[in-house]
ZANU-213780 format. One line per 2 residues: their letters; for each residue x, y, z of N, C-alpha, C. Coordinates in steps of 0.001 Angstrom, whole numbers, plus 500000, padded with zeros to 6 digits. Layout:
a	X Y Z X Y Z X Y Z; ...
***
This chain:
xx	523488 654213 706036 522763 654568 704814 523752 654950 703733; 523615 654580 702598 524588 654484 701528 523862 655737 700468
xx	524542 656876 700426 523578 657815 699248 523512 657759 697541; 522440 658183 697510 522423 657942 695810 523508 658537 695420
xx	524309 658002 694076 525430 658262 693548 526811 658336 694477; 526897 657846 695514 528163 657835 696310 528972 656408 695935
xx	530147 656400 696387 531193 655703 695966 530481 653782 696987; 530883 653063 696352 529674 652359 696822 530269 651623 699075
xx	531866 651822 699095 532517 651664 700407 531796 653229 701246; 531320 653658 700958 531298 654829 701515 529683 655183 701890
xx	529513 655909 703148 528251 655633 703786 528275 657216 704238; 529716 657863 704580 528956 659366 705129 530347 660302 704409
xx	529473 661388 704564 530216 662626 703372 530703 662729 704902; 532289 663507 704396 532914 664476 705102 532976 665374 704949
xx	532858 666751 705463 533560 667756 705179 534156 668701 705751; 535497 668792 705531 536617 669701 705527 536456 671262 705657
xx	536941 671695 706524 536611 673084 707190 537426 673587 708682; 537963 674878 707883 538797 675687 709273 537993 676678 709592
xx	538223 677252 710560 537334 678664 711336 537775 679885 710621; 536756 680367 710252 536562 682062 709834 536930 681774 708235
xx	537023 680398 707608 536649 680816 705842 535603 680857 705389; 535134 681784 704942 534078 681702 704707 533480 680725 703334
xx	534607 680392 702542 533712 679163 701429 533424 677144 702560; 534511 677705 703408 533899 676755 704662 532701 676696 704886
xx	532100 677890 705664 530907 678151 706641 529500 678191 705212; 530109 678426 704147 528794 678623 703029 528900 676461 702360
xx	529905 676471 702644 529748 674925 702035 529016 673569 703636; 529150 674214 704803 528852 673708 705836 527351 673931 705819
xx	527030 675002 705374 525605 675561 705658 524765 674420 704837; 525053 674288 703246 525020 673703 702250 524256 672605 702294
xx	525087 671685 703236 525481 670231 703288 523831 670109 704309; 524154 671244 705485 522774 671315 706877 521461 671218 706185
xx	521455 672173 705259 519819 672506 704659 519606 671195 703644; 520545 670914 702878 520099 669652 701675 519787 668338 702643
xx	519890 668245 703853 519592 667688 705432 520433 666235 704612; 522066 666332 704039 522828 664972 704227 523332 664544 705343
xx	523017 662967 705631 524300 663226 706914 526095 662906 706496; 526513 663606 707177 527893 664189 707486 528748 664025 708494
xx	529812 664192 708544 530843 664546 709677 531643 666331 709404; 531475 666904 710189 532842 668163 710035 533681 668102 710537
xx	534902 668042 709807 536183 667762 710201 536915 669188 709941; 536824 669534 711193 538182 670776 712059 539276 670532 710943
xx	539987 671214 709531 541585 670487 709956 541933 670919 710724; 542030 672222 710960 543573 672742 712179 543143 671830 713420
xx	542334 671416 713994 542699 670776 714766 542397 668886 714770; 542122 668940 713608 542656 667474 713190 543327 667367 711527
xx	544484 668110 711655 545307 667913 711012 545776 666438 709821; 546018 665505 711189 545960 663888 710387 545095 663631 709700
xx	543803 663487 709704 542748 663551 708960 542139 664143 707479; 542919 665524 707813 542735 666392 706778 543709 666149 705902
xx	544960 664996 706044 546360 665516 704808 545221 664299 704166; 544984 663742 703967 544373 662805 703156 543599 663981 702316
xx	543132 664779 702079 543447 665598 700920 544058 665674 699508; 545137 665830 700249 546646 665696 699475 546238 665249 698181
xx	545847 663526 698837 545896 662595 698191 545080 662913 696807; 543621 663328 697366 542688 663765 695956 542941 665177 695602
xx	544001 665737 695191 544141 666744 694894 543546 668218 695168; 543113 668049 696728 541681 668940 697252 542840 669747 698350
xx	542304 670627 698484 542498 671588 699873 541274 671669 700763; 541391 672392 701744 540361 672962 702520 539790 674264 701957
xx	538594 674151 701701 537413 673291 702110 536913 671947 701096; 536565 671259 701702 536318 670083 700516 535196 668859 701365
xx	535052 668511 700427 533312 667418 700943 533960 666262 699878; 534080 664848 701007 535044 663701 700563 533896 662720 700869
xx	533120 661752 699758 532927 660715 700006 533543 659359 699518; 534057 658504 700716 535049 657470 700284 535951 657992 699684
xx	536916 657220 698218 537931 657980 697770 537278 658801 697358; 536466 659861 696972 535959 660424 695802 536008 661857 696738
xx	536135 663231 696082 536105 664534 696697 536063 665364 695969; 535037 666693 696323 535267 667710 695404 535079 669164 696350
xx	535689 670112 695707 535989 671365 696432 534735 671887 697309; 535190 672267 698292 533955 672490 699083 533329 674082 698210
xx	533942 675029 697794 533181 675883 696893 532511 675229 695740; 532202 674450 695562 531466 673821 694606 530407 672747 695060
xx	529321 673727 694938 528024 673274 695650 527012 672306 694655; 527419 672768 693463 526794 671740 692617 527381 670351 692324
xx	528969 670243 692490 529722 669602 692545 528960 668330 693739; 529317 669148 694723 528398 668174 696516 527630 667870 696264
xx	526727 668451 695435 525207 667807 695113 525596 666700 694591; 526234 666393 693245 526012 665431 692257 526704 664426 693147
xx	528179 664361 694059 528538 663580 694937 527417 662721 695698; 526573 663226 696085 525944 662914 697282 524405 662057 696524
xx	524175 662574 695164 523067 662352 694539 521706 662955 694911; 522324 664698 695584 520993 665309 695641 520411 666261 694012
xx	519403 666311 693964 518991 667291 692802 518800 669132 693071; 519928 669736 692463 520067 670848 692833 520760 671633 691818
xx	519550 672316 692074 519821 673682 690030 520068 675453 691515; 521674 675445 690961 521867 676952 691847 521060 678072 691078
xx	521649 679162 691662 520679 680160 691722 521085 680729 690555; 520364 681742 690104 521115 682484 688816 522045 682964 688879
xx	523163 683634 688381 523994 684476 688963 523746 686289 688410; 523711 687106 689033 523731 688556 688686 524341 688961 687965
xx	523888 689839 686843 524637 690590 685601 525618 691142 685953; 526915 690878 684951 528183 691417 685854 527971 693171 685914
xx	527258 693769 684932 526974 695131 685619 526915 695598 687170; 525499 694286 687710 525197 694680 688631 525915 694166 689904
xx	527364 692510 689372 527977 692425 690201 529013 693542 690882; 529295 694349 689362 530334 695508 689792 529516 696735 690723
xx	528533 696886 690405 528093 698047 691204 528106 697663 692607; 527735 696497 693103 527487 695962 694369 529157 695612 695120
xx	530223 695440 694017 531180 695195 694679 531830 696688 694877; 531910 698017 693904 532182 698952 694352 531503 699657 695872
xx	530439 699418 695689 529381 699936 697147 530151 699232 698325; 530428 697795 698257 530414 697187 699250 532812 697620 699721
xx	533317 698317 698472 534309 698669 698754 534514 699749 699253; 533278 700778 699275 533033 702138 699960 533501 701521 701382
xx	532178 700775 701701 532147 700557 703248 533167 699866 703432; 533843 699129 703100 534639 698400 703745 536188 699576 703980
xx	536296 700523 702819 537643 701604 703562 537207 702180 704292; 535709 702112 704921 535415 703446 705727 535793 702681 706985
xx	535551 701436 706834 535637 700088 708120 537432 700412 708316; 537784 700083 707470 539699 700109 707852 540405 701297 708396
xx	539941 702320 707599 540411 703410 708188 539553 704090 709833; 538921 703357 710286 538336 703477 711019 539204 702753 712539
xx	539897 701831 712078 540608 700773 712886 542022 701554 713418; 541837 701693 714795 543212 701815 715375 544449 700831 715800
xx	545516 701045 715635 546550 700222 715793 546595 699016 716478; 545653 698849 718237 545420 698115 719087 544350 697062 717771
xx	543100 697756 717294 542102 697042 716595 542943 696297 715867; 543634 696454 714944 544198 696114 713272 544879 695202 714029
xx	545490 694647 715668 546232 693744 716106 545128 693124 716687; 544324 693170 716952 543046 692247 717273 542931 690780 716729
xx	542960 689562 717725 542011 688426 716729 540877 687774 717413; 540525 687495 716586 539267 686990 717305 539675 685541 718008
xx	538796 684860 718647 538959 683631 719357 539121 682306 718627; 538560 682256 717155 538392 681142 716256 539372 681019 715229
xx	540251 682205 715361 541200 682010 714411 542395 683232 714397; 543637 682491 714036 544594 683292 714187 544962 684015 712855
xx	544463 685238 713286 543905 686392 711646 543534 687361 712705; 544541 688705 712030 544077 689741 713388 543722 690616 712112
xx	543232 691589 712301 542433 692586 711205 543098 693428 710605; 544162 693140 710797 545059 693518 709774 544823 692520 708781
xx	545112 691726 708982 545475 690390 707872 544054 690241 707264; 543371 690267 707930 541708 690003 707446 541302 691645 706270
xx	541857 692788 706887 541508 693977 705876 542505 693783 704554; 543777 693317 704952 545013 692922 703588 544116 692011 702802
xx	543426 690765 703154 542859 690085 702081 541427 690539 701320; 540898 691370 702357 539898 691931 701552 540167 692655 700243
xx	541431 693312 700401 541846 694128 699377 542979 693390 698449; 542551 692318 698569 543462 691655 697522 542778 690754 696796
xx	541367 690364 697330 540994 689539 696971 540515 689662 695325; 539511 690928 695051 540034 691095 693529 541327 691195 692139
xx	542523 691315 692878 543154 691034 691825 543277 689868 691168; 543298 688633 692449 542754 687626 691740 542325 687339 689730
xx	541034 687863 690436 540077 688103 689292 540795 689021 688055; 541050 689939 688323 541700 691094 687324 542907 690477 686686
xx	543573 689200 687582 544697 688909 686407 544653 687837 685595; 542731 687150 685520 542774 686124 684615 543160 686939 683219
xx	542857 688371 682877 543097 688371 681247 544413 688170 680885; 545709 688187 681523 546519 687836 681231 546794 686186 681561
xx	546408 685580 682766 546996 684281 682873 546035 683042 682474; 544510 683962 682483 543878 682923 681967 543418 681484 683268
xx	544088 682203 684815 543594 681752 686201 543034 682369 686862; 542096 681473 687672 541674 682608 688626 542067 681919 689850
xx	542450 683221 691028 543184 682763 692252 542016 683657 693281; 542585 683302 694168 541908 683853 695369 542823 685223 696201
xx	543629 685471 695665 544586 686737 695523 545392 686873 696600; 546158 685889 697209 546792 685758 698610 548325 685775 697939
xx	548479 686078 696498 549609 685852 696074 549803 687811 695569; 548771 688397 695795 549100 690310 695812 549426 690766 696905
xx	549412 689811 697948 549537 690540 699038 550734 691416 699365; 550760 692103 699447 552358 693226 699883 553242 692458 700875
xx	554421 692232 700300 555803 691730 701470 555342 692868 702906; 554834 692101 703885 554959 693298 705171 553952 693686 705592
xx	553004 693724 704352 551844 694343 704914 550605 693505 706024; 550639 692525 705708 549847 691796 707096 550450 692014 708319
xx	551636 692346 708026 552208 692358 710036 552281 693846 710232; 552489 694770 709152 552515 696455 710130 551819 697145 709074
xx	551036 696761 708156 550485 698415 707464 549456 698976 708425; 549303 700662 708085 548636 700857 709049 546697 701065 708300
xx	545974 701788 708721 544636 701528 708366 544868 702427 707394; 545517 703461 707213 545353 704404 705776 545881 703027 704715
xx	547272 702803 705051 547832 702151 703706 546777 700915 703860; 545614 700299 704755 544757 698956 703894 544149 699198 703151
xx	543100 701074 703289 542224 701413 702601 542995 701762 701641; 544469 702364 701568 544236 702536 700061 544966 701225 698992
xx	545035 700168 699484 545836 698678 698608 544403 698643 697985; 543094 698801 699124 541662 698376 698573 541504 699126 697760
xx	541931 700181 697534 541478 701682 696252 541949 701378 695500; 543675 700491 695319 544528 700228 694513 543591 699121 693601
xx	543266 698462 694380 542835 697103 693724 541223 697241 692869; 540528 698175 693632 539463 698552 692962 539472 699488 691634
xx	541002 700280 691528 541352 701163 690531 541681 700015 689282; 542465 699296 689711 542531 697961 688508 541703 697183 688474
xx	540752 696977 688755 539285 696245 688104 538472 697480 687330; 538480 698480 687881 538071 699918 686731 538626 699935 685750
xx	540143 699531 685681 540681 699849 684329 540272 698429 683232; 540159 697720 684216 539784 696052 683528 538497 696458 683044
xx	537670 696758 683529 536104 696818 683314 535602 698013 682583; 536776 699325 682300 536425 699900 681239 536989 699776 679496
xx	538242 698894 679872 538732 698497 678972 538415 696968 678091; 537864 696129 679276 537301 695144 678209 535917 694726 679308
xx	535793 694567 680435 534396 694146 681435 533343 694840 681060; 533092 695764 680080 531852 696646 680074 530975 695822 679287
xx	531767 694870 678022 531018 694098 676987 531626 692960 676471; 532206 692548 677872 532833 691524 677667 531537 690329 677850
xx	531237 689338 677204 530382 687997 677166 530103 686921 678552; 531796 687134 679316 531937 686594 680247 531254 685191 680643
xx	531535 684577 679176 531104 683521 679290 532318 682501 678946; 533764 682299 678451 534895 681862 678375 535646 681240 679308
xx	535992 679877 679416 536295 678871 680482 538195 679666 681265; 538019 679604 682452 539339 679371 683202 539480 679040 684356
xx	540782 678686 684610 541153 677768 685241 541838 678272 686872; 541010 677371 687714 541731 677902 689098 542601 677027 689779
xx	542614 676883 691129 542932 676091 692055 541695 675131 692329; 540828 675329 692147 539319 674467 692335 538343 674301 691136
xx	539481 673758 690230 538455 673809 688961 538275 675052 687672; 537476 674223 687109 537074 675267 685841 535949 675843 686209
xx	536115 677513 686187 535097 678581 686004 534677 679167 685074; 533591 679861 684805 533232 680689 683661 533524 682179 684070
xx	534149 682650 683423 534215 683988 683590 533231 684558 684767; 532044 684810 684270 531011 685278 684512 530947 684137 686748
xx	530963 683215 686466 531325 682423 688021 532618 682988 688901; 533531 683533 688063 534955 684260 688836 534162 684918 689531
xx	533416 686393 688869 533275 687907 688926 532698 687312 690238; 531633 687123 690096 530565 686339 691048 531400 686089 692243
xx	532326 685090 692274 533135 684340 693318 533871 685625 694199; 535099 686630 693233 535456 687562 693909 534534 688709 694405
xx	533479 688919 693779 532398 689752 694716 531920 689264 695701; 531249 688265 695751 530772 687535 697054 531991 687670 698263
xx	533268 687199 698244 534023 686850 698751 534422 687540 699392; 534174 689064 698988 534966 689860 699057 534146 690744 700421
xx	532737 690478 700155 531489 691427 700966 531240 690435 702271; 531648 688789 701678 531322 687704 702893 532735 688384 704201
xx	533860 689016 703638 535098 689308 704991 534722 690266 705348; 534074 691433 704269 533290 692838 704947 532465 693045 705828
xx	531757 691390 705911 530649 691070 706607 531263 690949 708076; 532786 690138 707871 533407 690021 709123 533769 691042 709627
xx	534334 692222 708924 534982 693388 709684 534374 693982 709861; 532661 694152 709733 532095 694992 709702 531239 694488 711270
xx	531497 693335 711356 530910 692804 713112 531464 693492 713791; 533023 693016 713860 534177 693181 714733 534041 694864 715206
xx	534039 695712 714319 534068 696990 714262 533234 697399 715120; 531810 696582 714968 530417 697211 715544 530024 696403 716814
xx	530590 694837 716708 530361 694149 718274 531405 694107 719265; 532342 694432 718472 533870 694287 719718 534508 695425 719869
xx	534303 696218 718959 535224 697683 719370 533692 699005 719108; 532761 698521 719136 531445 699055 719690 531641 701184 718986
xx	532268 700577 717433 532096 701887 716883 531118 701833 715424; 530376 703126 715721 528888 702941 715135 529262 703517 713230
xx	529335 702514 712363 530368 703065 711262 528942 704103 710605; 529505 705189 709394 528497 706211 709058 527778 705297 707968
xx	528398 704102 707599 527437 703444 706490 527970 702322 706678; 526767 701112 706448 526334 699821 706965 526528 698934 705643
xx	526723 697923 705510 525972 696386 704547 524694 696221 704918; 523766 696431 704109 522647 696121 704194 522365 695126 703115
xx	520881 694365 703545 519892 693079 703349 520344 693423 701809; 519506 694476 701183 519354 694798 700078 520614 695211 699056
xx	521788 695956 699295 523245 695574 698800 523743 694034 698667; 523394 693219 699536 523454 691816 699825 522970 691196 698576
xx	521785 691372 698345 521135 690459 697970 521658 690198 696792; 520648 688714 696238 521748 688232 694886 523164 687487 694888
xx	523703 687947 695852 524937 687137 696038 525054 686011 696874; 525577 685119 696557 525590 683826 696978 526213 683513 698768
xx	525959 684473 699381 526700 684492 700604 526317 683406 701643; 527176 682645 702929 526353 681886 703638 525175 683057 704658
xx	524458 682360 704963 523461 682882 706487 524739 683421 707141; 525550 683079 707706 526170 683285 708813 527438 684042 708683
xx	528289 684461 709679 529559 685076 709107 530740 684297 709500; 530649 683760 710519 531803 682866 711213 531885 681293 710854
xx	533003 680773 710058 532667 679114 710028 533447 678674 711496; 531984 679039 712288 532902 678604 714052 533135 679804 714812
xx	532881 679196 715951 533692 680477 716749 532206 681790 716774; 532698 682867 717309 531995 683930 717498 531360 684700 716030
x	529946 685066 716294 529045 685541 715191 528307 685083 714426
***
């Protein structure tokens, strides 16, 4: 079967996906419910497959029909690939994105500092990311965001990470990089985020965003790994934290159903 608007050699979408990213497991989900058919292609463990990438200027995650590909975080993007009709959801007032991402940064230092030395060396079965490394990106993942006013990009913040700190910080110093990082989006957001329009184009690794699509992107992103540490904490090291992620903090944000792309949860 050949889909509306697909490249005309081309008969089935691929898509590109490693274990435990979560713009993976939300672009996998995506593809299930709009009921296209597909292939999922593992890279890490089909590697060969996946450098063809390269070629269209894509990383993982990404949805490839024939030559043609576009970032797997870009769900409207897959749509128009594939020729389904699909208007996303609204996105939440950045007021109320910030309130939901401060709440959801409460719980997540109460989660880190909660983690003992054995935990923070923990990985799970689907991917080699022990909770150390998984609490370091939580708390990095907003600067990202905080340094489009100067560069005018937005990143996914794997470039704040502290020399060292994925292999030995301990759970005080994750919770406080996360305080660090939440203290500079305060200063961003009282100094220009309070009335800022957040409607002004920039530029990532996956395209052009609107301001207002960043905020969005690093909040979600940020509550979708909270979502992960906040399992781990409560199904594998079976400690009962004093405050939860709940339905209703959730809501509004673009998160997948699930927490794991693969593997356990």
């Amino acid at each position: 079967m050949t889909l509306a608007g697909a490249h005309p050699d081309a008969d089935l979408l691929e898509i590109f996906w490693v274990p435990g990213c979560s713009s993976c497991l939300r672009m996998k989900e995506f593809v299930n419910k709009i009921g296209i058919p597909h292939e999922a292609v593992n890279a890490e463990a089909e590697p060969e497959r996946a450098a063809r990438l390269a070629d269209l200027g894509l990383t993982v995650p990404a949805a490839v029909l024939g030559d043609v590909g576009v970032p797997g975080v870009d769900l409207v993007g897959i749509a128009k690939l594939v020729g389904y009709p699909y208007d996303p959801p609204q996105i939440l007032p950045p007021g109320e994105l910030k309130a939901k991402y401060d709440e959801v940064v409460d719980i997540a230092g109460a989660l880190m500092r909660s983690l003992t030395a054995a935990q923070l060396d923990y990985k799970s079965e689907d991917r080699d990311r022990s909770m150390r490394q998984l609490s370091v990106h939580i708390g990095t993942i907003m600067c990202g965001f905080v340094i489009v006013e100067d560069t005018n990009e937005f990143t996914m913040g794997y470039e704040f990470i502290p020399p060292g700190y994925a292999e030995s910080a301990s759970a005080a110093e994750l919770a406080d990089l996360l305080d660090r990082t939440r203290g500079e989006f305060d200063i961003w957001w009282q100094r220009i985020g309070f009335d800022d329009p957040f409607d002004r184009i920039v530029d990532s690794p996956t395209g052009v965003w609107t301001l207002h699509e960043a905020l969005e992107r690093a909040v979600w992103h940020t509550a979708q790994h909270v979502r992960q540490l906040e399992y781990f904490v409560v199904e594998k090291f079976r400690v009962a934290p004093e405050k939860r992620l709940t339905a209703e903090l959730l809501a509004g944000l673009p998160l997948p159903d699930g927490i794991h792309a693969g593997g356990e949860g």
